[in-house]
ChimeraX commands (.cxc) that place a marker at each C-alpha (Angstrom):
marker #1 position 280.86,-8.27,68.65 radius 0.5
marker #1 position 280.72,-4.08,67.83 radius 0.5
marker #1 position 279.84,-1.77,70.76 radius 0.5
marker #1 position 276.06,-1.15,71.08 radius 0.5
marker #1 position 277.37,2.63,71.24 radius 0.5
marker #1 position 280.21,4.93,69.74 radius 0.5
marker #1 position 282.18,5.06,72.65 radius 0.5
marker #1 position 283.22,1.57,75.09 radius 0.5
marker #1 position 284.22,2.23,78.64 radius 0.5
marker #1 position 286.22,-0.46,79.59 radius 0.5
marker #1 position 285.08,-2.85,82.54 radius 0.5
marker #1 position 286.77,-2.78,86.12 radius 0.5
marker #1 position 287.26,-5.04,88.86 radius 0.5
marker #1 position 284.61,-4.13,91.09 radius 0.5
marker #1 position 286.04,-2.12,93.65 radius 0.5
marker #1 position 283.93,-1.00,97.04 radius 0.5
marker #1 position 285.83,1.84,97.55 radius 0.5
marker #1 position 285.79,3.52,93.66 radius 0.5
marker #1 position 286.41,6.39,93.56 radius 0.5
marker #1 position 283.10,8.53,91.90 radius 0.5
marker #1 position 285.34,9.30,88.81 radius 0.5
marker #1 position 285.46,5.50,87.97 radius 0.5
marker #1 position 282.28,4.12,88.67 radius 0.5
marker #1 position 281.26,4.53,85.08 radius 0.5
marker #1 position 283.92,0.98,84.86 radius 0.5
marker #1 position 282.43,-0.68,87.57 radius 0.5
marker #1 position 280.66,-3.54,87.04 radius 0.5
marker #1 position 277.28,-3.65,86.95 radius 0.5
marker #1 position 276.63,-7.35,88.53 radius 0.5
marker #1 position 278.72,-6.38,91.60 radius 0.5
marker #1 position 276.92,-3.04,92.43 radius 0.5
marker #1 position 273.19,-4.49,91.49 radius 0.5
marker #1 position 273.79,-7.68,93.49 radius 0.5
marker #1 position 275.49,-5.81,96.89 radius 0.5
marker #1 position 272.48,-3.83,96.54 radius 0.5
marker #1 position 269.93,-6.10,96.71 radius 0.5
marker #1 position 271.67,-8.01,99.14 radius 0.5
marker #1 position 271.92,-5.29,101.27 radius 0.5
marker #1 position 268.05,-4.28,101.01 radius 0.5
marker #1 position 266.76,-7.89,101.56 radius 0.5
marker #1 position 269.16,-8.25,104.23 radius 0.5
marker #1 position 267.77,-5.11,105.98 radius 0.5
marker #1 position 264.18,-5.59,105.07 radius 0.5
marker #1 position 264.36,-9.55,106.11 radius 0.5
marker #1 position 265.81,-8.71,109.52 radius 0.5
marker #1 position 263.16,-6.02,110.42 radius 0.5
marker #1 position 260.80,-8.79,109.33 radius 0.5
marker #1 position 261.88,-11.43,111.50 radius 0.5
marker #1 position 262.03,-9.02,115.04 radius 0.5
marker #1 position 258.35,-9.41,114.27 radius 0.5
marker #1 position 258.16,-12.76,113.59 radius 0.5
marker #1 position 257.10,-12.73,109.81 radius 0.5
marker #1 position 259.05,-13.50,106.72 radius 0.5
marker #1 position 258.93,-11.74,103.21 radius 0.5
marker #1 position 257.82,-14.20,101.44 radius 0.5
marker #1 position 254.69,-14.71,103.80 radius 0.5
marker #1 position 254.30,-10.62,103.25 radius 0.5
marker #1 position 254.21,-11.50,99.45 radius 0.5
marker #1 position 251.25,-14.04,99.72 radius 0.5
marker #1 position 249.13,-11.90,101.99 radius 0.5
marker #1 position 249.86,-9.06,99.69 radius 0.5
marker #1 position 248.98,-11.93,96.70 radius 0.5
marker #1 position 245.98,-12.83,98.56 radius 0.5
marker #1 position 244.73,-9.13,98.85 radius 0.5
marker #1 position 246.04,-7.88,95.61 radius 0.5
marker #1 position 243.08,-8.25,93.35 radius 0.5
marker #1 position 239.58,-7.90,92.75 radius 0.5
marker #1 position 238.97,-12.21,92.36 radius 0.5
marker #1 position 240.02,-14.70,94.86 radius 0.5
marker #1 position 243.22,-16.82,94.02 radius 0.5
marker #1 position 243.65,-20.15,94.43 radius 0.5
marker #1 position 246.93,-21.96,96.05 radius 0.5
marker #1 position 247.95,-22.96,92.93 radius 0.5
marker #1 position 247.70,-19.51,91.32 radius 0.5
marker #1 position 249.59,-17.99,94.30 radius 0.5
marker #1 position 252.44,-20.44,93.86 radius 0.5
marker #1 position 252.52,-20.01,90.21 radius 0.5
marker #1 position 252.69,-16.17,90.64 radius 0.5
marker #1 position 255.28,-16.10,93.23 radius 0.5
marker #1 position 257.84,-19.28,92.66 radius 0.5
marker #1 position 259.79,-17.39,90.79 radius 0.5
marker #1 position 260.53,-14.73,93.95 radius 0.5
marker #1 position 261.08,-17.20,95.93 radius 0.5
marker #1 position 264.00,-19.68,97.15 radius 0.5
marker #1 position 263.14,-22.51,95.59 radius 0.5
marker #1 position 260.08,-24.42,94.04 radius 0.5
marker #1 position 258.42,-25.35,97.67 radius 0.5
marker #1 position 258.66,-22.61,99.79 radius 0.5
marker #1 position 255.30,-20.46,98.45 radius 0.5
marker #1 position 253.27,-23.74,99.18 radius 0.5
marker #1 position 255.08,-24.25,102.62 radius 0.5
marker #1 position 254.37,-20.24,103.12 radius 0.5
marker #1 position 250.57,-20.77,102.34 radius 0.5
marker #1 position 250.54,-23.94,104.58 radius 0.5
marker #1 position 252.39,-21.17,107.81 radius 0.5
marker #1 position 249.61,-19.19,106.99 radius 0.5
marker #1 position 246.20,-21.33,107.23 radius 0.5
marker #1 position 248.07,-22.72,110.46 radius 0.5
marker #1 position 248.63,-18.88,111.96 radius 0.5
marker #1 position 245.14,-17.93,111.35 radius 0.5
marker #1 position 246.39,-15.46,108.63 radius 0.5
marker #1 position 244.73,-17.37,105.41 radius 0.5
marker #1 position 241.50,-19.46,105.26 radius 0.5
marker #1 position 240.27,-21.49,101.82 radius 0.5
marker #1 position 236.89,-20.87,101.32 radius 0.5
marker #1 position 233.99,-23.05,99.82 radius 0.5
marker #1 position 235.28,-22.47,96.54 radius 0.5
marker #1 position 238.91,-23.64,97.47 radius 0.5
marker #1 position 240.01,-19.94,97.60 radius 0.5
marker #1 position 242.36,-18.47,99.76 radius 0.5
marker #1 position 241.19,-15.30,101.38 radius 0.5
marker #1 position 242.75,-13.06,104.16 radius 0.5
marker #1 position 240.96,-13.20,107.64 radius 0.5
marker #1 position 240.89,-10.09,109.65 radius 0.5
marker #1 position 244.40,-11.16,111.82 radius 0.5
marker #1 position 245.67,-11.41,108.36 radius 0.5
marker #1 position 244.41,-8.43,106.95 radius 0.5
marker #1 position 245.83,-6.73,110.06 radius 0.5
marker #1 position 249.40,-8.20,109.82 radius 0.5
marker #1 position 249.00,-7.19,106.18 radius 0.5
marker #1 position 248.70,-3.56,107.34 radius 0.5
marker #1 position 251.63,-3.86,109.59 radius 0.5
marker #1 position 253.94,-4.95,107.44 radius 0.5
marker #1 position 252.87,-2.45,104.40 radius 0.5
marker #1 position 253.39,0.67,107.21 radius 0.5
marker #1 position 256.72,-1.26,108.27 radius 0.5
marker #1 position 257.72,-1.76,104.39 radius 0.5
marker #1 position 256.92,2.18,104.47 radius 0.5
marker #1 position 259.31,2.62,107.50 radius 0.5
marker #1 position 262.18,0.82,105.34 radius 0.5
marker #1 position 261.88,2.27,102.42 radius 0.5
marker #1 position 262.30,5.26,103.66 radius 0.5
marker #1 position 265.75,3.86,105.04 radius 0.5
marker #1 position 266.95,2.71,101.69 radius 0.5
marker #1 position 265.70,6.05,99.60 radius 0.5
marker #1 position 266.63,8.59,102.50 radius 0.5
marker #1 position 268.64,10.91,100.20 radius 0.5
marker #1 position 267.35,9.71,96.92 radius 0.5
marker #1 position 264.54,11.87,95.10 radius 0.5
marker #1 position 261.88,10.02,93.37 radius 0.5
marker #1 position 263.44,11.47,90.48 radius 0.5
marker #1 position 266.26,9.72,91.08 radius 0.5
marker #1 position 264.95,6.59,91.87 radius 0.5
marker #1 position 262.80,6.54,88.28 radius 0.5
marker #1 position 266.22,7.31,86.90 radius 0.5
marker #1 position 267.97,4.45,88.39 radius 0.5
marker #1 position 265.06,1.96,87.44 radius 0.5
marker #1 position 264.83,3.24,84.06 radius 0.5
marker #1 position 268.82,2.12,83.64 radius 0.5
marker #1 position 268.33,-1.00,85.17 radius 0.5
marker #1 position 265.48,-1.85,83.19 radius 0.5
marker #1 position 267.20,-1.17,79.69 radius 0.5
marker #1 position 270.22,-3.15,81.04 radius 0.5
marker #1 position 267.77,-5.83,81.48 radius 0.5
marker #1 position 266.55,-5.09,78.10 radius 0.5
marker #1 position 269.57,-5.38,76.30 radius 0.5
marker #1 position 270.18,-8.29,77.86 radius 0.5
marker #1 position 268.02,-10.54,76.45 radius 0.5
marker #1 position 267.35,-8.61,73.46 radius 0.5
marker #1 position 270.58,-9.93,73.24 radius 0.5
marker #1 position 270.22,-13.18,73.65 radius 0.5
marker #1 position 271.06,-13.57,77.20 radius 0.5
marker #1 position 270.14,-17.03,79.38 radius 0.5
marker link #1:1,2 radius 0.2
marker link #1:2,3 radius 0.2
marker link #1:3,4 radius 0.2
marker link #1:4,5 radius 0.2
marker link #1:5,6 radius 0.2
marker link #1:6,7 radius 0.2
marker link #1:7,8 radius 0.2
marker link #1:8,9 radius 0.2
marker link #1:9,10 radius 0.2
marker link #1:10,11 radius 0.2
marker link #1:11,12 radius 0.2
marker link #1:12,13 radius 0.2
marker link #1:13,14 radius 0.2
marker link #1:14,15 radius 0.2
marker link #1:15,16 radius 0.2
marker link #1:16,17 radius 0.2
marker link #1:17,18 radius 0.2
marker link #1:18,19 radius 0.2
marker link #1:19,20 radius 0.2
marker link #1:20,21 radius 0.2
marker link #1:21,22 radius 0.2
marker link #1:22,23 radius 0.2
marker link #1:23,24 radius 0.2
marker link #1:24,25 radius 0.2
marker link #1:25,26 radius 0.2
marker link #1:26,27 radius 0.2
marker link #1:27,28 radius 0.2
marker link #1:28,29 radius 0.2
marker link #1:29,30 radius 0.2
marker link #1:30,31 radius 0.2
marker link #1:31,32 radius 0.2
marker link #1:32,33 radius 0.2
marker link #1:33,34 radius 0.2
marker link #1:34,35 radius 0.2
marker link #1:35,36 radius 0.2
marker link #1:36,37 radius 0.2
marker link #1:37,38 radius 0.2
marker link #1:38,39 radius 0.2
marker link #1:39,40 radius 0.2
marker link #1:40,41 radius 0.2
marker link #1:41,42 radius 0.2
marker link #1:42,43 radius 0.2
marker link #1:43,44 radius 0.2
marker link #1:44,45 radius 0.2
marker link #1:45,46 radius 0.2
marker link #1:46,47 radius 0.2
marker link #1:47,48 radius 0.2
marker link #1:48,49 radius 0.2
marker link #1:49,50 radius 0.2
marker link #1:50,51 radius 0.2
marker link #1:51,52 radius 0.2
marker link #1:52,53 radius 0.2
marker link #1:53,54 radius 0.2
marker link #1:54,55 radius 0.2
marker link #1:55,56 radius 0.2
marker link #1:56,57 radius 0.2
marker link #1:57,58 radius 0.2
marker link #1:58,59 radius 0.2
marker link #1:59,60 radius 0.2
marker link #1:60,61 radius 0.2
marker link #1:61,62 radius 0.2
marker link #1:62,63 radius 0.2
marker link #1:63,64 radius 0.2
marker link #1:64,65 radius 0.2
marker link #1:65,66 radius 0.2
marker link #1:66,67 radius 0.2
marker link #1:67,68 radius 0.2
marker link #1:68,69 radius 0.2
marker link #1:69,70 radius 0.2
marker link #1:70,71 radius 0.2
marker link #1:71,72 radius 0.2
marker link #1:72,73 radius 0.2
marker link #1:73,74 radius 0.2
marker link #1:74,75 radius 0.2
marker link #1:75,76 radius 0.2
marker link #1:76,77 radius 0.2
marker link #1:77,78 radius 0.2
marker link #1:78,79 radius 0.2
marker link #1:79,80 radius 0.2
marker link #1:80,81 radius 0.2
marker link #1:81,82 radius 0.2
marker link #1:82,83 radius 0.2
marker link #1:83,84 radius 0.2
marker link #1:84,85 radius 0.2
marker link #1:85,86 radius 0.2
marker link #1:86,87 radius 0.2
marker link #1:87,88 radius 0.2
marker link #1:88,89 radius 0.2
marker link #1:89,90 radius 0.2
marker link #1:90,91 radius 0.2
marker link #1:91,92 radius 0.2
marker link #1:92,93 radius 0.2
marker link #1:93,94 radius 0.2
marker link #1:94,95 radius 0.2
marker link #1:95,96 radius 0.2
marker link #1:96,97 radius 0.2
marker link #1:97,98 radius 0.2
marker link #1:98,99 radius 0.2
marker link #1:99,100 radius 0.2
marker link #1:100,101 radius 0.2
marker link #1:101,102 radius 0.2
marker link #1:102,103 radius 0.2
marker link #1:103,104 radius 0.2
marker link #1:104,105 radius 0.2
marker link #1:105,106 radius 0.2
marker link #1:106,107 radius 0.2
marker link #1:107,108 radius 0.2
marker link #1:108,109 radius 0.2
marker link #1:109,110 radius 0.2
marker link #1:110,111 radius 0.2
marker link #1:111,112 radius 0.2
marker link #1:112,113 radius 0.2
marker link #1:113,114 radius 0.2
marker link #1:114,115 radius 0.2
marker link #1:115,116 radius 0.2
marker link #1:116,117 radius 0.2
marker link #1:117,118 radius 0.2
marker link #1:118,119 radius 0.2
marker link #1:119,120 radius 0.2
marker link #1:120,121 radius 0.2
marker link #1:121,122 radius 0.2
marker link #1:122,123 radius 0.2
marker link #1:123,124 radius 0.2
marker link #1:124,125 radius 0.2
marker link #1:125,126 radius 0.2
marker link #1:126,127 radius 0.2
marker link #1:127,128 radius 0.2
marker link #1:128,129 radius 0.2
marker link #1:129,130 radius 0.2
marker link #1:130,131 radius 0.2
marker link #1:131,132 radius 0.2
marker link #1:132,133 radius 0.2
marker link #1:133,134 radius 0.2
marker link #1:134,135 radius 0.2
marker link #1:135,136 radius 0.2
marker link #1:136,137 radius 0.2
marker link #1:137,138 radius 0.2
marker link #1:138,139 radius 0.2
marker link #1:139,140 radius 0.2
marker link #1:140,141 radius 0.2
marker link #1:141,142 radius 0.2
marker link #1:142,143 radius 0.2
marker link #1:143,144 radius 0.2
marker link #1:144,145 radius 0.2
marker link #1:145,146 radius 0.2
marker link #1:146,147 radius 0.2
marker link #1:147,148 radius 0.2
marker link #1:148,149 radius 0.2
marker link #1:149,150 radius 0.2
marker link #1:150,151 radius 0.2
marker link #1:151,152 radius 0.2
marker link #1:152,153 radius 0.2
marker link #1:153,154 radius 0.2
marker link #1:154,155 radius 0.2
marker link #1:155,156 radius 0.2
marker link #1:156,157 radius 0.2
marker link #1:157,158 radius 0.2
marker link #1:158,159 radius 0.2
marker link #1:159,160 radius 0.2
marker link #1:160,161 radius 0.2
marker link #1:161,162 radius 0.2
marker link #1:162,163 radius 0.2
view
């Protein structure tokens, strides 16, 4: 296999405590996955003093997010592949209609009610609150940046051929 470029930096063990001359050898994988553990981790917790989970913020968000009504089985189509495993949008849906949050309407649609649409607002002004945790010394500048790499590692990926 040649290098995609004209130089190859060779690949680390990740190390936590690297020093910022040799991050360009860390591994990717590590750094990307401590990351989002770390995030979920933090945004989960705040989530659950409150009594809601993420995944129930993604369906009400799913549920408000456009200008037709979804269905259940367009939700769970749309978000299975956030979630932890193939049941647990369904089982969020059912939470849901059973906390007052979601009704189904004539046409079998779901739709927010207005203690839904409220909790929606919550959480959105407590996602706020977080992300300004995670990006507190980060421009928006940066941030682009760093999405921009990620993305074209994900590109490369399975331009590739990843799995």
């Amino acid at each position: 296999m040649r290098p995609l470029t004209d130089t190859t930096t060779d690949q680390a063990p990740a190390d936590p405590a690297a020093a910022e001359d040799a991050l360009a050898t860390q591994p990717i994988g590590y750094w990307s996955g401590l990351a989002h553990a770390a995030v979920t981790r933090h945004l989960r917790d705040a989530m659950a003093r409150i009594d809601v989970t993420q995944p129930q913020y993604w369906v009400l968000n799913r549920v408000n997010g456009g200008p037709v009504a979804v269905s259940r089985e367009e939700v769970v189509i749309q978000l299975t592949p956030l979630a932890h495993g193939p049941d647990e949008i369904a089982r969020v849906i059912d939470q849901l209609l059973h906390r007052g949050w979601l009704r189904i309407d004539a046409g079998q649609r779901l739709r927010l009610t207005d203690a839904g649409e409220a909790a929606r607002v919550r959480l959105r002004e407590l996602v706020t609150e977080l992300r300004a945790v995670v990006h507190k010394g980060i421009s928006d500048e940066e941030y682009v940046a760093a999405l921009k790499v990620l993305r074209r590692m994900v590109a490369n990926v399975e331009d590739h051929g990843g799995s």
